[in-house]
C-alpha positions, 0 to 999 in steps of 0.5 A: 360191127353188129353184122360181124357179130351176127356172121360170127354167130350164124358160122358158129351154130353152123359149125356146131351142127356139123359137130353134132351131126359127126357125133352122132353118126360115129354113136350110130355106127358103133352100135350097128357094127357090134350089135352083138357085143353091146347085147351080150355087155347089156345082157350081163350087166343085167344079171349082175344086177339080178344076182347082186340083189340076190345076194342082197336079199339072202344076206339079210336073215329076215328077208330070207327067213319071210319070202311071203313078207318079200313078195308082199314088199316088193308087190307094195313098192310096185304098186306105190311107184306106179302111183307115183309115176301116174301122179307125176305124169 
């Protein structure tokens, strides 16, 4: 009974490895067969982020009004996360 158990076992981690190899040879291949099209998806998603905070900002009247006061803001919180991370790490 233990033996089957334990064979059971064996073919169902083998069976789980072939799952994850397919899996990730199929992640692979679709991102080598259209390089292009995940770079140019990436790259808009990117600037709509960028314009998004943007808008953000000008929708604010006081960020707006101050860039002074934002460059210091966004120096601060720069320089605060990377003290984070340092503490963390």
């Amino acid at each position: 009974m233990i033996k089957r158990i334990k064979r059971f076992i064996v073919a169902l981690r083998s069976s789980e490895q072939r799952l994850t190899d397919s899996l990730k040879t199929r992640k692979r291949s679709a991102f080598e067969r259209f390089p292009i099209i995940f770079t140019l998806l990436g790259s808009f998603g990117l600037v709509a982020i960028f314009y998004g905070f943007e808008k953000l900002i000008d929708s604010s009247e006081f960020l707006s009004s101050s860039p002074w006061l934002l460059l210091v803001m966004g120096i601060l919180l720069l320089v605060f996360t990377g003290s984070l991370y340092d503490r963390l790490s």
